[in-house]
SEMARTI-680844 format. One record per residue (C-alpha): residue in one letter; x, y, z. Coordinates in steps of 0.001 Angstrom, whole numbers, plus 524288, in hexadecimal, padded with zeros to 5 digits. Layout:
N
aXYZ
...
This chain:
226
x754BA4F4ADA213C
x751854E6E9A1FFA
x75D7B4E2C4A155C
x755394E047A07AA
x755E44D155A0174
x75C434D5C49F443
x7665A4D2BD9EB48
x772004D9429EC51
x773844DF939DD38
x766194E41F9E0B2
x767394E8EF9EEE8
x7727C4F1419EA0B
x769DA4F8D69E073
x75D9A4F9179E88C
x7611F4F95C9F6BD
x75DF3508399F583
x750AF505939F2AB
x74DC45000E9FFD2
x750D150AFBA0867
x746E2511F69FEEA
x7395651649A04C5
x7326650F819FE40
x7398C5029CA00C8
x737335052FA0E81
x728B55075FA0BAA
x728474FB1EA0438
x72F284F359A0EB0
x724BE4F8FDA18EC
x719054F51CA106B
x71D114E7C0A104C
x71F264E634A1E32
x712314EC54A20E2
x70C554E2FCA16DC
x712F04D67AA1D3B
x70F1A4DB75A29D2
x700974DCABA24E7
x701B14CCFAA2106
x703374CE54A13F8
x708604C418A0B69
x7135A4CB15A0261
x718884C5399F70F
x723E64C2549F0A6
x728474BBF7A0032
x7333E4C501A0639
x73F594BFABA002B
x73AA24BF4A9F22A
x736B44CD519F08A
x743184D1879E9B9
x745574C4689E298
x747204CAAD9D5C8
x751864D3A69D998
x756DD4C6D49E26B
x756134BE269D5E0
x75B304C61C9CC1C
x768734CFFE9D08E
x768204DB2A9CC51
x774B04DB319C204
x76D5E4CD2F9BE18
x75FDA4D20B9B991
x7614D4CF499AA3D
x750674CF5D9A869
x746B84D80D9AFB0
x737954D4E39B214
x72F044DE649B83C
x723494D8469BFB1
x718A94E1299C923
x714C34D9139D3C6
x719134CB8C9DB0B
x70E8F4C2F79DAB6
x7045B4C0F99E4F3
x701CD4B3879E7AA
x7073B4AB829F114
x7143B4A4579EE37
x7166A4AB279E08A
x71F104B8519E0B3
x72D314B58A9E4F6
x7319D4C3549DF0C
x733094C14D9D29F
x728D94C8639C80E
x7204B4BED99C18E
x727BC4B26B9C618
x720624AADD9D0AE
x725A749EB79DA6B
x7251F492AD9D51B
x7184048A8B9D7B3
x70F98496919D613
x708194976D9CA09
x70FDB49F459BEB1
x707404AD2E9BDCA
x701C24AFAA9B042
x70CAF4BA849AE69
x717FB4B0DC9AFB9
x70E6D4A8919A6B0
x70EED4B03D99CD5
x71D4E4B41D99EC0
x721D94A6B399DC7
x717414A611991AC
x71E904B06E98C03
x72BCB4A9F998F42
x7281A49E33987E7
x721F44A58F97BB8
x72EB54ADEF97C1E
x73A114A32F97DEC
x733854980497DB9
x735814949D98DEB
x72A9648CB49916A
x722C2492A399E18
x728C148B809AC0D
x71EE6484869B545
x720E548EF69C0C8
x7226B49D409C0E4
x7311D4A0979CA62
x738B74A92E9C112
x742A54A9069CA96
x74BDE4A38A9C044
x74AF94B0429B736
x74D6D4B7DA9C384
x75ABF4AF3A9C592
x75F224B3759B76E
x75DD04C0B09B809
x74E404C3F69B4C2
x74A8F4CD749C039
x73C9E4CA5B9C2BD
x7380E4D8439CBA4
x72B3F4D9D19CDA7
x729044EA0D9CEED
x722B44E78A9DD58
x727E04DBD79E546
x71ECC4D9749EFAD
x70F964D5F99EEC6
x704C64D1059F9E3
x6FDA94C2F09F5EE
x6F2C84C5189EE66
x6F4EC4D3809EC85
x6FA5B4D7AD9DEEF
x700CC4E4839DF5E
x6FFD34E66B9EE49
x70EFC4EA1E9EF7F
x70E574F4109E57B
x711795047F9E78A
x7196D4FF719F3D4
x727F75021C9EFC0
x72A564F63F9E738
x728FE4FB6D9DA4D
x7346C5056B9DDC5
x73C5C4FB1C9E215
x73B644F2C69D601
x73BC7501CB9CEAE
x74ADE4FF7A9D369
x74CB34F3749D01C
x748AF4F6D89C00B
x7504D5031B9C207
x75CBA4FBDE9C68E
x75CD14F2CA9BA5E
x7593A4FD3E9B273
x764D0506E99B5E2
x770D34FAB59BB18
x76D0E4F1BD9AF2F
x76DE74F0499A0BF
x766E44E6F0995A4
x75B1C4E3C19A14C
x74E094DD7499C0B
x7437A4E1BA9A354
x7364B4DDEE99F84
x72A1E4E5329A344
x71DC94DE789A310
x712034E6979A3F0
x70FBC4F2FF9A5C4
x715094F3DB9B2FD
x721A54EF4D9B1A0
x723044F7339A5E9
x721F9503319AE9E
x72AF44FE2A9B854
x735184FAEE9ABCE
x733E2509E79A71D
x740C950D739AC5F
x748D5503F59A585
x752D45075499C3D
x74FA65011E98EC2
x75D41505F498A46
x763354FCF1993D4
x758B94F2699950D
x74EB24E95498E0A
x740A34EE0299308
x7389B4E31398E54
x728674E77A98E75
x71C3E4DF1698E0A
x70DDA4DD6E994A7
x70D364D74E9A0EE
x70E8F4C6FD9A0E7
x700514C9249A834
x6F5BC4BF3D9A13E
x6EF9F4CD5599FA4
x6F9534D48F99861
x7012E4C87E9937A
x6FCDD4C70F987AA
x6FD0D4D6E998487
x70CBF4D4A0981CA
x7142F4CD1298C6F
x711D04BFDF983E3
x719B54C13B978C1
x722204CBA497E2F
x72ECA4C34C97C62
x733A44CA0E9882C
x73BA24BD2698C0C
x744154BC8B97F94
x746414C9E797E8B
x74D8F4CAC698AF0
x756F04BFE6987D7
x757634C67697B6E
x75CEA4D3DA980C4
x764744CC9398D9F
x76C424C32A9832D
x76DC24D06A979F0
x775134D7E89872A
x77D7E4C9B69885B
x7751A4C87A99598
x770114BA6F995FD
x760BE4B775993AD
x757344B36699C76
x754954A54E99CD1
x743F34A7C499E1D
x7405649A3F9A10B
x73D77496519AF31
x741BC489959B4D4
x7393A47E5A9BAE3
């Protein structure tokens, strides 16, 4: 089997995973779909960027996205963050809206949230693979087992975890979690059509550096550089 680009802490808890079925299913699908010309997005190398960005025994903060997005040059495989020079989606809008109404961080000119992945925020989407211009076109193909790992490796190896679910979605995905052991933070979707239903105003932000400082785990510094 082609060796998997993955860090370590997390190869040694999910290399199991890829000699499942539906891993090899998965893998098939997408070298059918690359064979068929399609354009698949986040490119090759950045599919597992989260996990690659954030080890596992360093995830202090986790944020469940859906989907990467589906324009050209934007997913890098992280949820919600695009690469710099794209235009920041109205989700991360209103996040960094929120961010500012909650701590005062005024929004950043671009959208890479690479630097929360650095400090420990794991940014996993609950698929991690999409075709341009087709929304949802990866899903029901094996990811959202994978990533069903990933939450219940945290879940079971860690303690004093924020994990926030936005929506709906990631809400069902975040069922498992222990909220003896960890701070399950809930809101609407950051979506311009759910936003302002409860994810503005949610506080989520400070809240998380509230319960990280109160487990003597250092906060999150939420602000993104220039």
């Amino acid at each position: 089997m082609k060796k998997v680009q993955l860090e370590d802490s997390w190869l040694e808890r999910l290399h199991d995973q890829f000699e499942q079925e539906y891993m090899q299913k998965l893998r098939e699908f997408l070298v059918t779909r690359k064979k068929h010309q399609a354009v698949v997005y986040p490119p090759g190398p950045q599919i597992f960027n989260a996990m690659n960005s954030t080890p596992f025994d360093k995830v202090r903060v986790v944020i469940l996205g859906q989907d990467p997005y589906h324009g050209p040059g934007q997913a890098h495989g992280l949820c919600f963050s695009v690469q710099r020079g794209v235009r920041i989606p109205p989700s991360l809008a209103n996040i960094y809206r929120e961010i500012d109404s909650d701590l005062g961080i005024a929004p950043p000119d671009h959208g890479n949230l690479q630097s929360w992945a650095n400090q420990g925020v794991l940014l996993l989407n609950a698929v991690l693979t999409v075709e341009r211009g087709q929304p949802g076109s990866h899903q029901g193909k094996g990811w959202e087992l994978f990533t069903d790992s990933i939450v219940h490796a945290l879940n079971n190896d860690r303690e004093n975890l924020v994990f926030m679910l936005w929506g709906s979605y990631a809400m069902k995905k975040g069922a498992v979690i222990d909220r003896r052991k960890h701070l399950v933070l809930t809101a609407p979707h950051p979506s311009p059509l759910s936003a302002h239903r409860g994810f503005l105003g949610c506080r989520h932000f400070s809240m998380a550096n509230e319960y990280l400082q109160q487990h003597q785990i250092l906060p999150i510094d939420w602000s993104v550089p220039a």
